[in-house]
KEKE-3310 file (N, C-alpha, C; in steps of 0.2 Angstrom, whole numbers, plus 5000, padded with zeros to 4 digits):
npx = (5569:5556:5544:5535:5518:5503:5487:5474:5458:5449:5437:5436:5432:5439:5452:5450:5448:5464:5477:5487:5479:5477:5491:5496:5502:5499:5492:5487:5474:5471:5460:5449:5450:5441:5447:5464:5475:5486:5499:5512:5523:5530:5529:5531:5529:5529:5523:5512:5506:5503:5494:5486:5479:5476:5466:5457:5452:5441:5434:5432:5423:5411:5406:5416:5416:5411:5419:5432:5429:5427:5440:5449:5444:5449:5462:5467:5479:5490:5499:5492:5484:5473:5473:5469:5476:5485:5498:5503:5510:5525:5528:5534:5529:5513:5497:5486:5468:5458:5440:5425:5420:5417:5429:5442:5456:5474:5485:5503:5513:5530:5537:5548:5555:5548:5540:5529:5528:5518:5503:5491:5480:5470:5475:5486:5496:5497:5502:5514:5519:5518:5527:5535:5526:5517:5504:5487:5475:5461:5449:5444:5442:5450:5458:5471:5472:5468:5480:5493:5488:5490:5501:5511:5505:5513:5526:5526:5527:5536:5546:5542:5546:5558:5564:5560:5570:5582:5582:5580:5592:5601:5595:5602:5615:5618)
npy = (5630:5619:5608:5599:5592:5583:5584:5573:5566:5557:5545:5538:5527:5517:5516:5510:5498:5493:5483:5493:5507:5521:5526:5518:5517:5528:5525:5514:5519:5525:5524:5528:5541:5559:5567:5572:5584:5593:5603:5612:5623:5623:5609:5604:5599:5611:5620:5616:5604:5613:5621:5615:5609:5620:5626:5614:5618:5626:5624:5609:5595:5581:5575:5571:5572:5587:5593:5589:5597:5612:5609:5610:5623:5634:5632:5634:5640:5647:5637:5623:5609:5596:5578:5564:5551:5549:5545:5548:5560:5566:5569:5574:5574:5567:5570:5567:5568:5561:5560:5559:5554:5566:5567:5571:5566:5568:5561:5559:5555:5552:5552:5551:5545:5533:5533:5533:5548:5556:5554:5563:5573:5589:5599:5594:5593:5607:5611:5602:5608:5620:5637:5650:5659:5668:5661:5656:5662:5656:5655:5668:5672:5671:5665:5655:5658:5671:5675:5672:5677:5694:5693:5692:5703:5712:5707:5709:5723:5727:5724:5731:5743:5740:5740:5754:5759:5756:5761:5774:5776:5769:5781:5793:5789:5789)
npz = (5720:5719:5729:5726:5729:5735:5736:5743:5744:5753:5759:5775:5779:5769:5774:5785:5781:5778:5780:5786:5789:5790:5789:5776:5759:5747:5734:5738:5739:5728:5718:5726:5730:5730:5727:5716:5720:5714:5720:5714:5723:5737:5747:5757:5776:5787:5778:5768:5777:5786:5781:5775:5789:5796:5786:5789:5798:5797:5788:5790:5785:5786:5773:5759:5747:5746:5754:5747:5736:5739:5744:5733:5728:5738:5738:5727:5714:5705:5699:5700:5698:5693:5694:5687:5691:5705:5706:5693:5693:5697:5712:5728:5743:5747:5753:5763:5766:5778:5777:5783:5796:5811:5817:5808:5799:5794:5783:5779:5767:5763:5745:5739:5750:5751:5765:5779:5786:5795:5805:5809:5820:5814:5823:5833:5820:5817:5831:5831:5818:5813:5809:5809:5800:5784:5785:5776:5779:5782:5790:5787:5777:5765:5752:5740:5731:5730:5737:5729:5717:5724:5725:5714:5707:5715:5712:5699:5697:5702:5693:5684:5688:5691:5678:5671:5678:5675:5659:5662:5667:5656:5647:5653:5653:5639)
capx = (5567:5550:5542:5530:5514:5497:5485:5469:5452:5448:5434:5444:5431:5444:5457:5447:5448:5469:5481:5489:5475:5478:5494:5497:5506:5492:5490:5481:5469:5471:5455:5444:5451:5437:5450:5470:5475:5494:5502:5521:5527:5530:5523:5535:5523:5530:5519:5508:5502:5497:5487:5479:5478:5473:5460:5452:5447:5437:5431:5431:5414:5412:5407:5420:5415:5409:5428:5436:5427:5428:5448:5452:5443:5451:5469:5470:5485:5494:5503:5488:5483:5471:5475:5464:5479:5491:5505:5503:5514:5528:5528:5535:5523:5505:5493:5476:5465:5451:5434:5419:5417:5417:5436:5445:5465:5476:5491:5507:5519:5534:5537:5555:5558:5543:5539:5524:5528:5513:5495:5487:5474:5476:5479:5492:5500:5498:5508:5520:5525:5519:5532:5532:5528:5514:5501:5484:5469:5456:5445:5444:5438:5457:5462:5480:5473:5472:5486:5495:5488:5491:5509:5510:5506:5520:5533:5526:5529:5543:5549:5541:5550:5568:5565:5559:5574:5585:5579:5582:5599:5603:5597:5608:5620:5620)
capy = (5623:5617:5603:5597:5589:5581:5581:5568:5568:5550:5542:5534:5519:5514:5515:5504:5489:5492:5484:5499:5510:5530:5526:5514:5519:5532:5523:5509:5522:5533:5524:5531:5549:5562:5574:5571:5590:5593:5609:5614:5624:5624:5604:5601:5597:5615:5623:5612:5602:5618:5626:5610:5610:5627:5624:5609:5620:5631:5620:5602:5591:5573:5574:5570:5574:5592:5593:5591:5605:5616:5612:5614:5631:5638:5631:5635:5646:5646:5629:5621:5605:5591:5573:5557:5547:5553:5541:5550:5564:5568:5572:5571:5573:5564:5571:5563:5571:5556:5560:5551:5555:5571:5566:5571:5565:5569:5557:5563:5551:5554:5547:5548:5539:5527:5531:5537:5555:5558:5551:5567:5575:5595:5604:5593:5599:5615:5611:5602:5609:5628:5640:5659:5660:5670:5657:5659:5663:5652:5657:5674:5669:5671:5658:5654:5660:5678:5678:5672:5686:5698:5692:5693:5711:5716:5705:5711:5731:5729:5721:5736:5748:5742:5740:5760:5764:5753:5762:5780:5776:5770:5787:5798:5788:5790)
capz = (5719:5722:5733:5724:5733:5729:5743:5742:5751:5755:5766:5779:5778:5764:5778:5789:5778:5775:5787:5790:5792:5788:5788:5772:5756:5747:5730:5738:5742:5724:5716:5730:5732:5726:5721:5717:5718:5715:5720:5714:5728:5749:5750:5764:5783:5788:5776:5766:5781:5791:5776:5777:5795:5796:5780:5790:5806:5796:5782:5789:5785:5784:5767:5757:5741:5748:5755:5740:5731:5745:5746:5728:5727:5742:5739:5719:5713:5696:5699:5705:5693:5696:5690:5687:5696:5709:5704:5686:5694:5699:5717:5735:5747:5747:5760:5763:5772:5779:5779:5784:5802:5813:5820:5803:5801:5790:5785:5775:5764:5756:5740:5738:5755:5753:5770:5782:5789:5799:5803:5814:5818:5812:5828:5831:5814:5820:5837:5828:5814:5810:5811:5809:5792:5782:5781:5774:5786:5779:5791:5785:5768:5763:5747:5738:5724:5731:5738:5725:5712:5726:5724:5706:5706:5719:5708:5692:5698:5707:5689:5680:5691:5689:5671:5672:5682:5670:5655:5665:5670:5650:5643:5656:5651:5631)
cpx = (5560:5549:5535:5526:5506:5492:5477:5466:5449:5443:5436:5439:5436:5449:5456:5450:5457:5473:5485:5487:5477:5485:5500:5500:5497:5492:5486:5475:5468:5461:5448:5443:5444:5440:5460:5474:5483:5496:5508:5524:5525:5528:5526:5531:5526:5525:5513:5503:5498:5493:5485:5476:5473:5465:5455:5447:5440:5432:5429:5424:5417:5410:5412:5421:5414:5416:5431:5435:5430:5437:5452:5450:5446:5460:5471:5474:5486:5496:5500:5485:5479:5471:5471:5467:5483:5495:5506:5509:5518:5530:5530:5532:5517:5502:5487:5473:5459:5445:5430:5416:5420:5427:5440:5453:5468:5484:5496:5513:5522:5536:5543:5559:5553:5542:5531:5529:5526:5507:5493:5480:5477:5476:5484:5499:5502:5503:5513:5525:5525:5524:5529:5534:5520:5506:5492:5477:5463:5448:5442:5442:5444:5458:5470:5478:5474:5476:5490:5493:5490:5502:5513:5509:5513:5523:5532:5528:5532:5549:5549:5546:5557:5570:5564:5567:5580:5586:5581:5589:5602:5605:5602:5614:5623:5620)
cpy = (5622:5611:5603:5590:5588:5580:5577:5569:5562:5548:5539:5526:5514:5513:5510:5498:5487:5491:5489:5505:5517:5530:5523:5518:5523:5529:5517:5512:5527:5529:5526:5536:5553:5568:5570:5580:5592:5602:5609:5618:5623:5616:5602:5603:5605:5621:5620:5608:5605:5620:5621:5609:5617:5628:5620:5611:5625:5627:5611:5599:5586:5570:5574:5574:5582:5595:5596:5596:5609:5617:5613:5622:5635:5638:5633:5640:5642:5638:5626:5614:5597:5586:5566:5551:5549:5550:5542:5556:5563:5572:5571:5570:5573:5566:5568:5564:5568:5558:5556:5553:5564:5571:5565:5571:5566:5563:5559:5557:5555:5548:5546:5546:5533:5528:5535:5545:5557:5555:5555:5569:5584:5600:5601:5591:5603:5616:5609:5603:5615:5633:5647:5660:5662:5666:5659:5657:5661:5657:5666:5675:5672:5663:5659:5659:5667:5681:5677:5678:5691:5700:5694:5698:5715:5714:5710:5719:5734:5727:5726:5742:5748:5743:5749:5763:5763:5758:5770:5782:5775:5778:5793:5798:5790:5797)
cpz = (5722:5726:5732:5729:5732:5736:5740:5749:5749:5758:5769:5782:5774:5770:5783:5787:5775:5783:5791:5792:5788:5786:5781:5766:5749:5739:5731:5739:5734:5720:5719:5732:5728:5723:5724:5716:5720:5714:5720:5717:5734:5750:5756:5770:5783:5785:5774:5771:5786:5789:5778:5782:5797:5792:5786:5798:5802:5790:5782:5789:5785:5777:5760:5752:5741:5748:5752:5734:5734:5744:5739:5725:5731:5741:5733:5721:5707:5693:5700:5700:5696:5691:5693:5693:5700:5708:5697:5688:5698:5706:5725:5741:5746:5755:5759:5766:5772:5783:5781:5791:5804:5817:5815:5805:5795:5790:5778:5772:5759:5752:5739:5745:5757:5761:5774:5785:5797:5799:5809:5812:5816:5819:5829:5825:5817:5825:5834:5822:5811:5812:5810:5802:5790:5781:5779:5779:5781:5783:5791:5779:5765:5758:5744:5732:5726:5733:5733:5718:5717:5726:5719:5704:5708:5715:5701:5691:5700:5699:5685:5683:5690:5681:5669:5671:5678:5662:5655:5664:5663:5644:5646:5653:5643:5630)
residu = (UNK:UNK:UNK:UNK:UNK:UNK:UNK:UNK:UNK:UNK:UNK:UNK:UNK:UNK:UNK:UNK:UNK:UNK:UNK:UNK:UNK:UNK:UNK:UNK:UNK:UNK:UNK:UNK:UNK:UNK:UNK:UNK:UNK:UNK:UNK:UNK:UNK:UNK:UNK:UNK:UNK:UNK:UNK:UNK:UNK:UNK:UNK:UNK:UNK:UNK:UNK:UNK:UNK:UNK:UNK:UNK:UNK:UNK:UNK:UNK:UNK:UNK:UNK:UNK:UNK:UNK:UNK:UNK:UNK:UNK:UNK:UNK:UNK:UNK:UNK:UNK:UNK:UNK:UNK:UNK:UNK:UNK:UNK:UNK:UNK:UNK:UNK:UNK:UNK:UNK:UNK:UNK:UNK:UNK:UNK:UNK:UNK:UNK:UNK:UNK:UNK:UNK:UNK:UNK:UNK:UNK:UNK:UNK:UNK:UNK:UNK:UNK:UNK:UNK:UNK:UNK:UNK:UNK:UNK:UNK:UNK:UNK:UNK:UNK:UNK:UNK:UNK:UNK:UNK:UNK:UNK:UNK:UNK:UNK:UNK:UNK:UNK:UNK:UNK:UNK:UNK:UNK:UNK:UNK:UNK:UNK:UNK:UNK:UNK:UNK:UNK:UNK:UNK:UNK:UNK:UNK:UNK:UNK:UNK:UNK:UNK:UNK:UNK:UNK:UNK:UNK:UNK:UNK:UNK:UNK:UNK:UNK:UNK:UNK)
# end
């Protein structure tokens, strides 16, 4: 099953001027995003929040717009679809990563409990939520997308192999 999740790169000027600040529900903020970029697996803080954490040590600027390129070229993979409005999809977790100044935040809602999550900054992501799990070394010039085709090959050849073996083991047998 997946956990679908849509992250959004915002100037957090727009956050200024809402009573709940970074915090607030991410569609009063969807007219201002300069990317809606919705990924189909891992969107749960555990993974999702640390790419981005991870991403925003190596990649973060105050320009926004600059941002949002930067983070759709580095986070693409198969599943990876960007959308004019972010309440067009279907999805559980909203990230919003607020640009504008040098003390970048990120803030995390979930859609099927209407609630905030988290309003950090990304190291503390990193303390509180990365586990021991493969994630992608941004700063390494490492993207999803090559890991995902590098993925794609081992399933693809691991699929060709038992099909081989399959195929083997039929003609012994006749």
């Amino acid at each position: 099953m997946a956990t679908r999740n849509l992250t959004m790169v915002v100037d957090r000027k727009h956050a200024e001027r809402s009573e709940l600040g970074f915090a607030d529900y991410p569609c009063v903020f969807s007219d201002k995003s300069y990317v809606n970029m919705y990924l189909h697996h891992d969107g749960y803080p555990e993974w999702q929040a640390v790419q981005i954490a991870n991403w925003l040590h190596t990649n973060g600027r105050q320009d926004g717009s600059a941002m949002a390129a930067k983070l759709v070229h580095d986070m693409y993979y198969d599943s990876c679809y960007l959308y004019d409005d972010p309440m067009s999809i279907d999805h559980q977790y909203t990230y919003i990563i607020w640009s504008g100044k040098k003390d970048i935040w990120v803030s995390c809602w979930d859609n099927y409990s209407s609630r905030n999550v988290f309003v950090l900054k990304p190291e503390k992501i990193i303390s509180k939520y990365m586990e021991d799990m493969a994630y992608t070394d941004f700063a390494n010039n490492e993207t999803r997308y090559h890991e995902n085709t590098e993925s794609v090959k081992v399933n693809l050849s691991h699929a060709n192999a038992t099909k081989i073996i399959d195929i083997l083991k039929n003609s012994i047998n006749d």
